[in-house]
N, C-alpha and C positions, 0 to 999 in steps of 0.2 A: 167807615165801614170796614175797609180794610184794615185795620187794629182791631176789631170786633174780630173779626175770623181769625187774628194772628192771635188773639188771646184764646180763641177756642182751641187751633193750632195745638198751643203751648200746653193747655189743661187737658186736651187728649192725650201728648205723646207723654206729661208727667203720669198721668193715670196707667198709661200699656207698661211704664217704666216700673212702676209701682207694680201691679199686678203680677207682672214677671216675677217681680223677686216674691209672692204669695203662690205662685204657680209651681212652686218646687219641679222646676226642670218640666213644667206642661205634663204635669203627672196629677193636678189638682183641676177639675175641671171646670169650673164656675171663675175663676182668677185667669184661666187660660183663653177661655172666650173671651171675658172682658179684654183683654191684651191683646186677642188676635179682630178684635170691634176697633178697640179704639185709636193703634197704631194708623192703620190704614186712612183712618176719618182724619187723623191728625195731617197728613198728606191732601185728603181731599180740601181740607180746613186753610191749608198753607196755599193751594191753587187758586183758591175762590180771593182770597185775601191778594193775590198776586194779581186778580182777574180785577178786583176794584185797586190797583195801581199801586202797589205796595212794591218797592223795590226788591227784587230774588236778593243781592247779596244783604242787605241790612236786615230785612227780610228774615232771614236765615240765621243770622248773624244772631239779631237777638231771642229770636226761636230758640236758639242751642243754650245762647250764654243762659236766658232766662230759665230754661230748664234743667241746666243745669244744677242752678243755684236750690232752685225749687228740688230736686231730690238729693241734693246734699244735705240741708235743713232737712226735708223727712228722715231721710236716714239715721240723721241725729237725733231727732227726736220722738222719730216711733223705732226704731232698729236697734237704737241705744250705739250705734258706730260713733267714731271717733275720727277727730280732723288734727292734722300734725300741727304746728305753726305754718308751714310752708303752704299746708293745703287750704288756710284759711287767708291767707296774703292771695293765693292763688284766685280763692273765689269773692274777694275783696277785686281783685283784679279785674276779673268778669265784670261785676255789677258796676264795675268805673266803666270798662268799657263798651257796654250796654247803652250806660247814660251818655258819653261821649258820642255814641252814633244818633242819639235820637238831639242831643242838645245839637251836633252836627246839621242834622237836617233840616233846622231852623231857617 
């Protein structure tokens, strides 16, 4: 159950993340709710996943790296942005050490 909430977690803070960048500076007001809803939940989402025994730091850990990843990939492929070499060794990095932590906990 606690991976259930931590995946909610990740799918709300990527959504507020997402939004933001359609909320032109909280000047757009339908992308600026969404973001100021779903930031917050993603916090309440990370609590409840902590509350059924989900460790804070790995916790966390893969909260960021996975969300990371996840609006990097958007960015690329609704934004049209671009990754250097460096930044995609970078987010290769991540997703190693994402899986590191959860092969870890084994």
């Amino acid at each position: 159950m606690a991976y259930l909430f931590l995946a909610m977690t990740i799918l709300a803070e990527v959504t507020g993340a997402i939004t933001s960048r359609y909320s032109n500076g909280f000047k757009k007001i339908v992308p600026s709710i969404i973001t100021l809803t779903v930031i917050p939940a993603s916090y309440f989402f990370f609590a409840t996943s902590l509350q059924y025994g989900l460790n804070i730091g790995i916790g966390y850990a893969i909260w960021a790296g996975v969300g990371v990843v996840l609006v990097a990939i958007f960015g690329l492929l609704f934004f049209k942005e671009t990754l250097s070499k460096r930044q995609i060794i970078g987010v290769v990095l991540i997703i190693l050490g994402v899986v590191c932590l959860e092969v870890g906990a084994v």
